[in-house]
C-alpha positions as CSV (number, residue, x, y, z in Angstrom):
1,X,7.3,-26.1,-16.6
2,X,7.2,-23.5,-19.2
3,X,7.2,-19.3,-18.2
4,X,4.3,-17.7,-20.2
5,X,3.1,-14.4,-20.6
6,X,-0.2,-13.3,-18.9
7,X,-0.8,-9.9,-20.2
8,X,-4.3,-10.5,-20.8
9,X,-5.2,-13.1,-17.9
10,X,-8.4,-14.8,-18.7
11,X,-10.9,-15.4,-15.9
12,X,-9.7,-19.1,-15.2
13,X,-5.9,-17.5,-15.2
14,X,-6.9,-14.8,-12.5
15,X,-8.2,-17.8,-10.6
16,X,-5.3,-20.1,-10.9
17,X,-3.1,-16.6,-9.7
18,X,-5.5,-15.8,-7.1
19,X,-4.9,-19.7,-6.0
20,X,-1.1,-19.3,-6.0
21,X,-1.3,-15.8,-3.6
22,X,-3.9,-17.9,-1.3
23,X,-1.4,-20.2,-0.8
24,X,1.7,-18.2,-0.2
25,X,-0.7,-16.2,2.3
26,X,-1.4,-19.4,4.4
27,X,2.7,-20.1,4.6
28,X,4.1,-17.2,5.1
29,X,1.1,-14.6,6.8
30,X,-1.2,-16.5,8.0
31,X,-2.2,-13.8,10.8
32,X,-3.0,-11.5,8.4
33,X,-6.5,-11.4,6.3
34,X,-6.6,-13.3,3.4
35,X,-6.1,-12.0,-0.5
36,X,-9.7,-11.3,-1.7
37,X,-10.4,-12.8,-5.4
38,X,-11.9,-9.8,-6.2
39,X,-9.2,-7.6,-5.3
40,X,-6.9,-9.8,-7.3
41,X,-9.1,-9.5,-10.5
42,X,-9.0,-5.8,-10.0
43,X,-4.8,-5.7,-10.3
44,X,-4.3,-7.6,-12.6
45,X,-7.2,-6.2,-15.0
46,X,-5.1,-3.1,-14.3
47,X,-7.0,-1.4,-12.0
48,X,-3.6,0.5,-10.2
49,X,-2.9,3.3,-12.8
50,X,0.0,1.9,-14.3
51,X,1.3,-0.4,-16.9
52,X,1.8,-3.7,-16.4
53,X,3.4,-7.0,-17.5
54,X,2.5,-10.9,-16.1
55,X,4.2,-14.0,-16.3
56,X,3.4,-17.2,-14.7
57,X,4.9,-21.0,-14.7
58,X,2.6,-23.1,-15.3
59,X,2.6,-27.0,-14.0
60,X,1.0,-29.4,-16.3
61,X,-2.8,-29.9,-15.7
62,X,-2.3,-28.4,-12.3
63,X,-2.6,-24.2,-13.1
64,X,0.1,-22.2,-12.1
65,X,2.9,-23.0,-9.8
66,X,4.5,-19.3,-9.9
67,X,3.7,-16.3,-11.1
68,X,5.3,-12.3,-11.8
69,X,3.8,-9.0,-11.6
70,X,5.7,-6.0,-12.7
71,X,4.0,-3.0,-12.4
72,X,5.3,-0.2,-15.0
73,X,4.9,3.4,-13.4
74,X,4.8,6.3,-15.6
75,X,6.0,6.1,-19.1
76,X,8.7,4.4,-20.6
77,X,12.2,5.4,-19.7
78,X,10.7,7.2,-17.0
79,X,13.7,7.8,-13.5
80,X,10.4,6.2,-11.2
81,X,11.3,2.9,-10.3
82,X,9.4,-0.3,-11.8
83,X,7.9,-2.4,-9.0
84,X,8.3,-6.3,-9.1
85,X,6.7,-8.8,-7.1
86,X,7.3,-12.7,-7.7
87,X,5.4,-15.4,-5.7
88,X,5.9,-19.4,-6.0
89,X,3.6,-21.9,-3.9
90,X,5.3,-23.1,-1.4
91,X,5.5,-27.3,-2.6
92,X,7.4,-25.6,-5.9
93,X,9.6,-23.6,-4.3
94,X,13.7,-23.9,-4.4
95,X,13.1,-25.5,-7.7
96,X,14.1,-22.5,-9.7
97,X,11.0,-21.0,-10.6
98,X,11.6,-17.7,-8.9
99,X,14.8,-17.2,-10.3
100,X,13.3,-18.0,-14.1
101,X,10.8,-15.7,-13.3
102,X,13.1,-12.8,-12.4
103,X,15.3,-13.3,-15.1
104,X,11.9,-13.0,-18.1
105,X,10.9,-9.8,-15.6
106,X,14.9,-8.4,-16.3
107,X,14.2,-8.6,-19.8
108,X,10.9,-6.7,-19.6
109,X,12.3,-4.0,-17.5
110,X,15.4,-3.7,-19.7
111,X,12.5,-2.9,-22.8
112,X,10.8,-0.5,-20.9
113,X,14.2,1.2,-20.6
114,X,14.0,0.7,-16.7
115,X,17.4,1.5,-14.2
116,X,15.3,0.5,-11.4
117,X,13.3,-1.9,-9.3
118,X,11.7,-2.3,-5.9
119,X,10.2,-5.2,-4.4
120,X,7.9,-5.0,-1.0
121,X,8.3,-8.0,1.4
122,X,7.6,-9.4,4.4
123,X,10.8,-9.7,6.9
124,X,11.4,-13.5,7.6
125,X,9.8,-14.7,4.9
126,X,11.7,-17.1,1.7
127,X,11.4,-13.9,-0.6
128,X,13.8,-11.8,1.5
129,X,17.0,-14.3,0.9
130,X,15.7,-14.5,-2.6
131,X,16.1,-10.9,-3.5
132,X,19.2,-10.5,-1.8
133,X,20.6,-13.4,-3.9
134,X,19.6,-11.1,-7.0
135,X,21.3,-8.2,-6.3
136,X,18.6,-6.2,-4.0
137,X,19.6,-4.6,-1.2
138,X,17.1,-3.3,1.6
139,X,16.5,0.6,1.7
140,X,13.6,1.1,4.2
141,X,12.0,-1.1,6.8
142,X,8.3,-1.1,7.3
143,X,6.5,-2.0,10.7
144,X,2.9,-3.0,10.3
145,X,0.9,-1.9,13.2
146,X,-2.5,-2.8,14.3
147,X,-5.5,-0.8,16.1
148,X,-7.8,-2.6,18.2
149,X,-10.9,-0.5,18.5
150,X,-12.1,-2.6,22.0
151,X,-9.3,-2.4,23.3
152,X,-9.2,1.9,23.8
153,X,-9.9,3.2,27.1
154,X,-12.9,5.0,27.7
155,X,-12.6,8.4,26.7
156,X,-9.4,7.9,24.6
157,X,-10.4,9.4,21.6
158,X,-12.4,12.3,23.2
159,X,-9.7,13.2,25.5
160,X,-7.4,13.8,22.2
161,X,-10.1,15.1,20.2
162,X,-10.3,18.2,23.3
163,X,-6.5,18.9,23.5
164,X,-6.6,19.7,19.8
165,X,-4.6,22.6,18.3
166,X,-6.6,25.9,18.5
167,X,-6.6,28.1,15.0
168,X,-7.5,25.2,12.9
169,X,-11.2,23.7,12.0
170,X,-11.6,20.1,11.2
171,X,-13.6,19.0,7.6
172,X,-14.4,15.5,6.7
173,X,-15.3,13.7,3.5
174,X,-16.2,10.4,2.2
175,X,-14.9,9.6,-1.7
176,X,-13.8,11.7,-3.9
177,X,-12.3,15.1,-2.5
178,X,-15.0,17.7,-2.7
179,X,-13.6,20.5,-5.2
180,X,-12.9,23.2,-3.0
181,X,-10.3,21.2,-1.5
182,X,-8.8,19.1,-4.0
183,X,-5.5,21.4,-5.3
184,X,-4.9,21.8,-1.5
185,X,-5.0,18.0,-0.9
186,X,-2.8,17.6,-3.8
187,X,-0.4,20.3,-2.0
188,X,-0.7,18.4,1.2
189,X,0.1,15.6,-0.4
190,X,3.1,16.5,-2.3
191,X,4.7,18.1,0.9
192,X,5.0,14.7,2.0
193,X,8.9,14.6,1.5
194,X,9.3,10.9,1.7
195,X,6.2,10.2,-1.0
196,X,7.5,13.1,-3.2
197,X,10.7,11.4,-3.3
198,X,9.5,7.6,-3.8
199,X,6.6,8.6,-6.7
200,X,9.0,11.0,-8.4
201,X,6.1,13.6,-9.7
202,X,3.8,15.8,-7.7
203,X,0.5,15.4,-6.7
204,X,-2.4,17.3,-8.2
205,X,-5.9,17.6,-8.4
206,X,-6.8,15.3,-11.2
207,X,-4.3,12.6,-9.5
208,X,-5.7,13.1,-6.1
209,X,-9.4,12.9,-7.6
210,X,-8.1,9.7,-9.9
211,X,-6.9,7.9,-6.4
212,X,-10.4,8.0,-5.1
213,X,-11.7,6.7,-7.8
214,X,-9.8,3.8,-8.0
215,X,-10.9,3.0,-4.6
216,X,-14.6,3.3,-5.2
217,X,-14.0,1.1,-8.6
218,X,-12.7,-1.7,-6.2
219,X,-15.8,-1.3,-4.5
220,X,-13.6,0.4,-1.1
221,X,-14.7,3.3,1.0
222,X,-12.1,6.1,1.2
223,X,-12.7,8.1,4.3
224,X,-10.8,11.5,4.8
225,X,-10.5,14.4,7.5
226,X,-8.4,17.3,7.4
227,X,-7.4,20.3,9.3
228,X,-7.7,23.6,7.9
229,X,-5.4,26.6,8.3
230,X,-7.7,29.3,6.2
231,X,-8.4,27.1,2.8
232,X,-4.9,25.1,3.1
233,X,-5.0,21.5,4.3
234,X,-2.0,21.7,7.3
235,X,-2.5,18.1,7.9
236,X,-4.4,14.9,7.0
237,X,-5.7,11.5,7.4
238,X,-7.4,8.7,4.9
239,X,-8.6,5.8,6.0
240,X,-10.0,2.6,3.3
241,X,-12.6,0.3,4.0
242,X,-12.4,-2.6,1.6
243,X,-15.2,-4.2,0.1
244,X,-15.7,-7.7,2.8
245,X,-13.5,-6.0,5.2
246,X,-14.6,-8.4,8.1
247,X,-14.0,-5.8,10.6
248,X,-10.7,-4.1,9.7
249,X,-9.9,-0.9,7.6
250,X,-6.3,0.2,6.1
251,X,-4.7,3.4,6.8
252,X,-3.7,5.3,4.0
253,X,-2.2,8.5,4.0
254,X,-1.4,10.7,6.7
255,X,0.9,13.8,6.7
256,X,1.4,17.2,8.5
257,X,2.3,19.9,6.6
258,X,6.4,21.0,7.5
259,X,5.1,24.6,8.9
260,X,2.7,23.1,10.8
261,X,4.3,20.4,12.5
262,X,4.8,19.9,16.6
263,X,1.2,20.8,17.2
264,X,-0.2,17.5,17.7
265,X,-2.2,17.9,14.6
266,X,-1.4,14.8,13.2
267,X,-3.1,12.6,16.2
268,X,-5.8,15.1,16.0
269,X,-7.1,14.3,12.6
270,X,-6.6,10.2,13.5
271,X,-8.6,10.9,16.9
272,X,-11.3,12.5,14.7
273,X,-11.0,9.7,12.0
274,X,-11.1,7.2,14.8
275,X,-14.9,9.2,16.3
276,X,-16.1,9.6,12.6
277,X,-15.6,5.5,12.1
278,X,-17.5,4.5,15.3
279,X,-20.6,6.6,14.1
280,X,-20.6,5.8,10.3
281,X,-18.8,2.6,10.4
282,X,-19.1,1.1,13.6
283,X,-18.5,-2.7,11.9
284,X,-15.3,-1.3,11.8
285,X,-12.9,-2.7,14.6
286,X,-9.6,-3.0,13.9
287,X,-7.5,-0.3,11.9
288,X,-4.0,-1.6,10.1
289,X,-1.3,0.5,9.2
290,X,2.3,0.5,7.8
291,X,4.8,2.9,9.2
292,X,9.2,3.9,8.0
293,X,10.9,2.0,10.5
294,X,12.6,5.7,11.8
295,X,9.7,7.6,10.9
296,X,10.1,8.0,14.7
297,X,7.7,10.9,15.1
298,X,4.5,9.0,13.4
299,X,5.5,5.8,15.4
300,X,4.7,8.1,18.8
301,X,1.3,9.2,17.5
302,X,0.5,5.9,16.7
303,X,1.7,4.5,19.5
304,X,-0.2,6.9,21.8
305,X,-3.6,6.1,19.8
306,X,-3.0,2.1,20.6
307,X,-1.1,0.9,17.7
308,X,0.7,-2.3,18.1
309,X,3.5,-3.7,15.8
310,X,2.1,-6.7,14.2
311,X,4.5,-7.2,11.6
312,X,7.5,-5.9,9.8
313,X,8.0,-5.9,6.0
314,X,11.2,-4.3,4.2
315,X,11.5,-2.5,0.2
316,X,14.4,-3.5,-1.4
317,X,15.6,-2.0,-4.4
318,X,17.9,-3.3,-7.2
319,X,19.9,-1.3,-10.5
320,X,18.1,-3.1,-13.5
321,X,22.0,-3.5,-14.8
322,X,22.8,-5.6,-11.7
323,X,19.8,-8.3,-12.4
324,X,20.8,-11.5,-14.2
C-alpha cells in the first residue's frame, strides 16, 4: 500500500475518506452521531480557514485504508501549533499505516517550518496509545456532555431565566453578528484566556464575522445571545445547528467577561439560549458540548442546566523535532 498525496481530493477520493471516518466512527464512537458526507466534503475542500495538507494509503482496488489531515493555521513559520489527525479502518490497523502516515505528515510540518502539533482524541480509543508512542504527551482533558431537552423539569429554564443578574439586558441573533456588536463580540471573545492562549492571535471583527460565515456555507445555523453591560458584551453564548442535525445541536462558544464574572451570567445567557431554541427550533432536542476537564466553574453551570458527561476526549501535543 502506497501513501499518496490528496491535496486536491476528487469527488470519488472524498467518498473513499468519508468511507474510512464512517468506519472508525462505528468502532470506536458508535454512541455518538455519525460523520455527515457533506460535512466531510466541506473540510477537506477547505472550508476551515486554514491551509491544509492530505495523505491517504490506499489498498489496491479497495479505496483508501488510512488517511491524514493536517490542518496548517496561520502562515508559515507561524508559533500556532499545526493540528494533525490520522485515522485507519479498523481491519488495517496495527499494520503500520498510522505510523507511515505520521512520519509523511513530519515531513510536511517540518516544510511549513512547524515546532508544533496537537492532535484531538477520544480517551480509550487505539489513537491515544498511538500518539503517545510518537512522542505526544496529553495537555488538557475534554469531557463531552450532553443536554437532554425532555428530560428538564418543568420550569427549569424559566426559573433561571428570573434569577438573572440585574444591570444587564439580554440581545439575541441568528448568523452573522449584527454590526453594532461585532468589535465587542470580537473583545468578548478574545478575553477568553484559555482560547487567546490556544489560537495565538486575537479576535476581531472581520474574524468573528468570517466564523459565521463558515457556518452558514456548511449550510449550519449559528445561534447567539449575549448580555449587555452599556454596548460591551460581559458574557455570551453560541449554539450550531448542523445541516441534518436529527435532533441535536453543538455548543460553541461561551465566555464571561473576567470583570463580570460570579454573577450567574454565564447560565443566564444558556437559560435564554435554551428558551430561544424551544420557540425557533423546537426539532431541537438534545444539546452537546465539550468542556476543560478543570474548567470547574463551567462544569457547575452545566451541570446545574442538566448536562451529563457522555464522553471524554484528550489534546495531546508533540515538538515537531521529537516526531520520527
Amino acid at each position: 500500500m502506497d501513501v499518496i498525496a490528496l491535496d486536491d481530493p476528487t469527488d470519488a477520493r472524498i467518498r473513499q475518506w468519508h468511507d474510512v471516518l464512517a468506519a472508525v466512527h462505528a468502532a470506536d464512537s458508535p454512541g455518538d452521531p455519525a460523520p455527515q458526507p457533506e460535512q466531510t466534503a466541506e473540510r477537506l475542500l477547505g472550508g476551515l480557514m486554514s491551509r491544509q495538507r492530505l495523505w491517504g494509503v490506499e489498498e489496491e482496488g479497495a479505496g483508501l485504508a488510512a488517511v491524514a489531515e493536517l490542518r496548517l493555521p496561520g502562515e508559515a513559520g507561524t508559533v500556532r501549533p499545526a493540528e494533525i489527525d490520522i485515522r485507519v479502518r479498523p481491519e488495517h490497523r496495527r499494520r503500520g499505516l498510522g505510523r507511515r502516515l505520521m512520519a509523511v505528515a513530519a515531513d510536511g510540518l517540518r516544510a511549513d517550518d512547524r515546532t508544533s502539533v496537537i492532535a484531538q482524541v477520544l480517551a480509550g480509543t487505539p489513537a491515544v496509545p498511538f500518539l503517545e508512542s510518537h512522542g505526544f504527551e496529553c495537555v488538557l482533558t475534554l469531557r463531552g456532555m450532553l443536554l437532554d431537552l425532555d428530560g428538564l423539569p418543568p420550569g427549569h429554564v424559566a426559573r433561571l431565566l428570573a434569577e438573572g443578574p440585574a444591570g444587564y439586558r439580554l440581545v439575541r441573533w441568528r448568523g452573522v453578528v449584527p454590526d453594532e456588536h461585532a468589535s465587542a463580540l470580537a473583545r468578548a471573545k478574545t478575553a477568553m484566556a484559555d482560547l487567546a492562549e490556544y489560537e495565538g492571535t486575537p479576535w476581531d471583527a472581520d474574524r468573528v464575522r468570517e466564523m459565521a460565515e463558515l457556518v452558514a456555507k456548511r449550510g449550519d445555523d449559528l445561534y447567539t445571545v449575549a448580555a449587555l453591560d452599556g454596548a460591551a458584551i460581559a458574557g455570551f453564548t453560541e449554539v450550531v445547528v448542523p445541516l441534518d442535525a436529527a435532533g441535536r445541536a453543538a455548543q460553541y462558544d461561551t465566555a464571561v467577561a473576567p470583570e463580570h464574572r460570579g454573577r450567574r451570567l454565564g447560565i443566564w445567557v444558556k437559560a435564554a439560549m435554551l428558551r430561544w431554541l424551544a420557540e425557533e427550533r423546537p426539532d431541537v432536542r438534545e444539546i452537546e458540548t465539550d468542556n476543560v476537564g478543570d474548567n470547574t466553574p463551567m462544569l457547575a453551570v452545566n451541570e446545574e442546566l442538566g448536562f451529563r458527561v457522555e464522553r471524554e476526549s484528550r489534546e495531546y501535543q508533540a515538538a515537531v523535532s521529537a516526531l520520527p
